[in-house]
FIBA-757290 format. One record per residue (C-alpha): residue in three letters; x, y, z. Coordinates in steps of 0.5 Angstrom, whole numbers, plus 2048, in hexadecimal, padded with zeros to 3 digits. Last residue first. Example, Ala and Ser with C-alpha at 12.3 -4.5 7.8 and 13.67 -1.06 7.14 Angstrom:
<atoms>
SER81B7FE80EALA8197F7810
</atoms>
This chain:
<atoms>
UNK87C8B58ECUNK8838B28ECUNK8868AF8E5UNK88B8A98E6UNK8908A68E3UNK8938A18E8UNK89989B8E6UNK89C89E8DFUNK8A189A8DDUNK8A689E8D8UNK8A98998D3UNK8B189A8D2UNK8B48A08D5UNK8AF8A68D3UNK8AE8AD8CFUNK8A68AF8CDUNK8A28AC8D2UNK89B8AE8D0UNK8968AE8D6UNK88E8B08D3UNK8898B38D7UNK8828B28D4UNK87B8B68D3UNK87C8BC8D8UNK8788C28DAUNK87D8C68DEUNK87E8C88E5UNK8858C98E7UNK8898C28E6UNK88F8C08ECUNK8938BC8E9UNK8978B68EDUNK89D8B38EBUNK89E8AC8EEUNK8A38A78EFUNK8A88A98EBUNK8A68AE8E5UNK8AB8B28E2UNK8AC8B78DDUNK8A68BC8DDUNK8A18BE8D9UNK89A8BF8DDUNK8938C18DAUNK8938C38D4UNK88D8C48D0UNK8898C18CBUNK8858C48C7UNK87E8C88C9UNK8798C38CAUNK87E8C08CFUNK8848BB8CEUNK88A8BC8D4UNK8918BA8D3UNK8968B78D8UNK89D8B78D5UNK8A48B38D5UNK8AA8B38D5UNK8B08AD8D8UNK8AB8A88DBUNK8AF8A18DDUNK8B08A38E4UNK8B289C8E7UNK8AD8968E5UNK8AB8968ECUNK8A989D8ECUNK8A389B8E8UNK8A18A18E6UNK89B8A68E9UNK8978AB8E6UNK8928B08EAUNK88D8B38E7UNK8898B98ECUNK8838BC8EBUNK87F8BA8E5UNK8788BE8E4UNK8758B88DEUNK8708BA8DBUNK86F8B38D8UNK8738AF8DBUNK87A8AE8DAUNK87E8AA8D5UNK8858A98D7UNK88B8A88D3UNK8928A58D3UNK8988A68CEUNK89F8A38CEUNK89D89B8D0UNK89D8988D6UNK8978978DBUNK89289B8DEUNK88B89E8DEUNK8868A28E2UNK87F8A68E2UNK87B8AA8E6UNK87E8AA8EDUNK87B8AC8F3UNK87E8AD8F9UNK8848AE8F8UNK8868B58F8UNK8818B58FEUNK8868B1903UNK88B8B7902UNK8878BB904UNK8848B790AUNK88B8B590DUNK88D8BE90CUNK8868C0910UNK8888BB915UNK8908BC916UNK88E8C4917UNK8898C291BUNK88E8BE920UNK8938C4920UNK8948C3928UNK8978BD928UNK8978BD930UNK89E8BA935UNK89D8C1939UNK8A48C4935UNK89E8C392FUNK8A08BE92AUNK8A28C0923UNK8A18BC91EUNK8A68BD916UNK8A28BB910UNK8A68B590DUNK8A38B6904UNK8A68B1900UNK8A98B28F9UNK8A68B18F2UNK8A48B78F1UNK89D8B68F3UNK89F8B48F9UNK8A38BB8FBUNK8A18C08F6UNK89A8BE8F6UNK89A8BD8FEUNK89D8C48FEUNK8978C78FCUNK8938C2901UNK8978C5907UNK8958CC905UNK88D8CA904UNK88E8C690BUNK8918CD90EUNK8988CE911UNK8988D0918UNK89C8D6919UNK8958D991CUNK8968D4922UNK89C8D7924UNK89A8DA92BUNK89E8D492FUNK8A48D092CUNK8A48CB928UNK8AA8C8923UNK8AB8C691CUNK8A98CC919UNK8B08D0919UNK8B18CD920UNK8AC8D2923UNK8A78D491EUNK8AA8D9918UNK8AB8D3914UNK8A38D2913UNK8A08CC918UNK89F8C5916UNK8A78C5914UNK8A98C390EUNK8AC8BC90BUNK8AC8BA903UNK8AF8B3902UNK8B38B28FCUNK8B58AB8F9UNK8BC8A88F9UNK8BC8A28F4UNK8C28A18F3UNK8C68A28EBUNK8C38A88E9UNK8BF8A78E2UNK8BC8AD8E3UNK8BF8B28E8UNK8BC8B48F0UNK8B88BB8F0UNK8B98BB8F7UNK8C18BB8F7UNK8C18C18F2UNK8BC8C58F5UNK8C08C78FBUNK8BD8CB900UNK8C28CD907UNK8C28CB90DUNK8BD8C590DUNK8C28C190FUNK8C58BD90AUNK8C98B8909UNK8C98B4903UNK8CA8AC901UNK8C98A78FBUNK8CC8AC8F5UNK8C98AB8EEUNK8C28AC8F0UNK8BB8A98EFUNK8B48AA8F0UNK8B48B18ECUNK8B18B78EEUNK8AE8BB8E9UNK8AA8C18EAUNK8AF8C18F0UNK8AC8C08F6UNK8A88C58FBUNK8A78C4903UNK8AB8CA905UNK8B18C6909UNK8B48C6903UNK8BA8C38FEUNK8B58BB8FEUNK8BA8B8903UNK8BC8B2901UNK8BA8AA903UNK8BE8A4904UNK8BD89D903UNK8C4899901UNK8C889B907UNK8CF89D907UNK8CE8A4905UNK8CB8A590BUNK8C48A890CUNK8C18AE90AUNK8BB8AC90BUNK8BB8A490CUNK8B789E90BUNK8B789A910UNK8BA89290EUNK8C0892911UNK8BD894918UNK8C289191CUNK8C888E91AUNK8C8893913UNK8C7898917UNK8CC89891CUNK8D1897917UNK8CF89D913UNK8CE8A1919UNK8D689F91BUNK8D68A691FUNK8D98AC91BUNK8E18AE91BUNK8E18B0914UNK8E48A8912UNK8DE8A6915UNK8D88AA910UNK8D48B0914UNK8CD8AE913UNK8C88B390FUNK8C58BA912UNK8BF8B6915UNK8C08AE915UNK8B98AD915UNK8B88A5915UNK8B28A2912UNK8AE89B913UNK8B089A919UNK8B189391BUNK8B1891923UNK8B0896929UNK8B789492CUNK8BD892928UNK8BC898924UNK8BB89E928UNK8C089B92DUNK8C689A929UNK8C48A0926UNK8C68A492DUNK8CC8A092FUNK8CF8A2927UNK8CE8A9929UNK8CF8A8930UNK8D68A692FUNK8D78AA929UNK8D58B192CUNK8D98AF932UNK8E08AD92FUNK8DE8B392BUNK8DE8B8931UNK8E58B4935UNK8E88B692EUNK8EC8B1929UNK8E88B2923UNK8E58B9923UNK8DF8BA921UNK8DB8BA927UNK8DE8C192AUNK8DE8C5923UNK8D68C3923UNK8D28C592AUNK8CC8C5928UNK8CB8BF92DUNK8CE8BB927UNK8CA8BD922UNK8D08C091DUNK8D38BA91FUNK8CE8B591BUNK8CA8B191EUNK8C28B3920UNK8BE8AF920UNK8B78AE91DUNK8B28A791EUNK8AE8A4919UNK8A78A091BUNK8A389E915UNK89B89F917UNK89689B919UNK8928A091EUNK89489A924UNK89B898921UNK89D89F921UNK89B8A1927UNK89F89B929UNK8A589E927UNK8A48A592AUNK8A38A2931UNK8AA89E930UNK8AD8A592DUNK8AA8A8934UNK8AD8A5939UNK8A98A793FUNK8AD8A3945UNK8B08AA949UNK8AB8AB94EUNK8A68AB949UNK8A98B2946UNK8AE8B494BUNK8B38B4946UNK8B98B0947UNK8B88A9944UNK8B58AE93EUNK8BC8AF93BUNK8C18B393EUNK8C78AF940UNK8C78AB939UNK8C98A4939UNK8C48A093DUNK8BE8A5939UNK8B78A393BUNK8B48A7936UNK8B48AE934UNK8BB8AF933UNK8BC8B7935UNK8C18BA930UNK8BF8C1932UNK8BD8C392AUNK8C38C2926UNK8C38BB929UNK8BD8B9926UNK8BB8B392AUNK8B58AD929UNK8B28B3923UNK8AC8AE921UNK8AB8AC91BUNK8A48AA918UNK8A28A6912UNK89C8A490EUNK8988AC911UNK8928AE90EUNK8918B3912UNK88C8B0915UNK8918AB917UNK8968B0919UNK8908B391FUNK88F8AB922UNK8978AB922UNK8988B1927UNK8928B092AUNK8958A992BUNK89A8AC92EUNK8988AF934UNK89C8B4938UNK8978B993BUNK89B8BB942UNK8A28BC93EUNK8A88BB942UNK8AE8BB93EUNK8B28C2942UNK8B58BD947UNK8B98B9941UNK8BE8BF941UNK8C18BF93AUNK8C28C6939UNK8C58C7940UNK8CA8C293FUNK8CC8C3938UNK8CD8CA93BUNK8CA8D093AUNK8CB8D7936UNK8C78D6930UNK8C28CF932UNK8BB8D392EUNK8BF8D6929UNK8C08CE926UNK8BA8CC925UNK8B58C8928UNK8B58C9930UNK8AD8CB931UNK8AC8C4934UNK8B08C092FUNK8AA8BC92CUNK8AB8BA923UNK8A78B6920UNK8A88B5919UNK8A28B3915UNK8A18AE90EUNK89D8AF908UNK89F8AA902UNK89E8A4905UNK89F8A18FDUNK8A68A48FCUNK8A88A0903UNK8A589A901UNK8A989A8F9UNK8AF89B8FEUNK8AE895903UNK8AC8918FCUNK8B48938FAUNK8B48998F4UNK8B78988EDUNK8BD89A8E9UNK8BC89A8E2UNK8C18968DEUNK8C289B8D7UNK8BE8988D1UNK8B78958D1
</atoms>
């Protein structure tokens, strides 16, 4: 077969089959950073302003599941927020212990966490460890030997300890803006997590753990034509700050399998939090279900998964409830009616559709649990005037899905052009 190619864990190969997932960010109108200009860590993180009237998280839940959502994430502390745990937190002051929510009992990972189990969806948790989101504040928590890192430390590893001794296994772990490595002064992550939750698969992860994600370059919902599973480095750190479309693209033949997962906001970036957040009047920077869909094509159709931001009301509501709906019916739609279909290995694959066939989508899935074996290919559409191109492109992975403007179609051939060893197609299906 040639080189060795990596392959990924069953934890990885469930992970690409979710392929939709939410992040579901509450910060009562403090999320972002120009929200807390000019106050202490101290008036940012004050508990009190955490009292929502509506608060119900199986709504949220039950919302994410007619979105289609296999996992969800929940933002348990986003320290470049206003830092406030949202669970009953004994390592950190300002947690809901000290909110007057439920006379300070609620704890709303607990909650979340069953709310998932109730709507069968993979439970995931975010938090914040790098300095840069320690209380916004990052020059005073970077420096080893100071009371203010002593602090970040003893909450940070404090903090972990908690959510993932508590609540049992998480499937995902959010690591936004990457893990601060020990010998840089950042907390023993790496140690924690191998003792409590090495299972997890981790965005941005340590670079000890063997099951880590990457950042797809953007908060835009779109992946590279071609976006690999695999890349030559285990590790990236990046928060969103800036694009970088070479660590979304990924390399072939890379030496760990490190796949891409594209994040965006429900709300376009002009809302509060740059899309992530909620905030009155901005119901008219809701992203539509068609504009979603687009980047459900250049999400999941081009091998990476789709993490649609949540944004939950200061009142505790999930206000986009019809946005997640019409979008869930969408993209059921793709696959109601499947006009043929095949697999198997081999470099060449063909369907034979129906008479007066009007294919609206085709999708092609490898065995990614062979590895990434296919290195070129194309997608060919046989009509009563010749054939025509449908897709050219160099990567496969889990699915590659084309949509197809109307057009009378006899078959939809797969040609694997370049590939390592013998390509093993596991779906190739044309949709009406």
């Amino acid at each position: 077969m040639g080189k060795e190619l990596c392959r990924p864990t069953k934890l990885q190969q469930l992970w690409a089959d979710c392929e939709i997932g939410v992040i579901i960010h509450y910060g009562a109108g403090l999320l972002g950073m120009k929200n807390l200009e000019g106050m202490s860590p101290k008036e940012a993180a004050d508990p009190r302003r955490l009292a929502p009237e509506y608060l119900d998280t199986d709504q949220w839940l039950s919302n994410a599941k007619k979105l289609g959502a296999k996992y969800a994430i929940f933002v348990a502390n986003q320290r470049n927020c206003q830092g406030i745990s949202l669970w009953q937190s004994d390592s950190n002051p300002y947690s809901l212990k000290q909110s007057p929510y439920q006379g300070g009992t609620f704890d709303c990972v607990e909650s979340f966490v069953s709310s998932c189990k109730k709507y069968h969806i993979l439970p995931g948790l975010y938090y914040q460890t790098g300095f840069n989101g320690h209380y916004y504040q990052r020059e005073k928590y970077s420096q080893v030997g100071t009371a203010e890192h002593e602090e970040y430390i003893r909450v940070v590893e404090g903090d972990l300890e908690e959510l993932w001794t508590r609540y049992g296994s998480l499937f995902e772990i959010w690591f936004d803006g990457g893990v601060a490595a020990e010998e840089e002064g950042g907390a023993k992550v790496a140690g924690l997590l191998e003792k409590y939750q090495k299972s997890a698969i981790c965005f941005q992860g340590p670079k000890e753990h063997a099951q880590n994600l990457r950042w797809i370059g953007n908060e835009d919902g779109i992946a590279p034509i071609d976006t690999w599973s695999t890349s030559d480095q285990c590790v990236c750190h990046f928060d969103g700050s800036r694009k970088d479309g070479e660590i979304g693209a990924g390399v072939p033949n890379g030496r760990y399998w490190f796949p891409a997962e594209t994040d965006m906001g429900n709300r376009k970036f002009e809302a509060a939090g740059c899309g992530w957040g909620w905030a009155p009047g901005q119901e008219h920077l809701v992203w539509k279900p068609e504009e979603l869909l687009e980047r459900y094509y250049t999400s999941v159709g081009r091998n990476s998964n789709f993490l649609l931001g949540q944004c939950i009301a200061d009142d505790g509501r999930f206000m986009d409830t019809e946005q997640f709906e019409a979008f869930g019916r969408l993209v059921d739609e793709i696959y109601r009616n499947p006009l043929a279909s095949t697999k198997g290995e081999g470099m060449c694959f063909s369907l034979k559709l129906p008479e007066d066939s009007r294919p609206r989508h085709v999708s092609v899935m490898e065995n990614i649990a062979e590895g990434e074996r296919i290195r070129k290919f194309r997608i060919m559409a046989c009509t009563e005037k010749g054939e025509r191109e449908l897709l050219s492109a160099h990567c496969i992975g889990h699915k590659r899905l084309i949509p197809i403007e109307p057009l009378n179609i006899r078959e939809i051939r797969l040609d694997i052009l370049e590939s390592e060893g013998k390509p093993q197609i596991r779906d190739f299906t044309a949709y009406a």
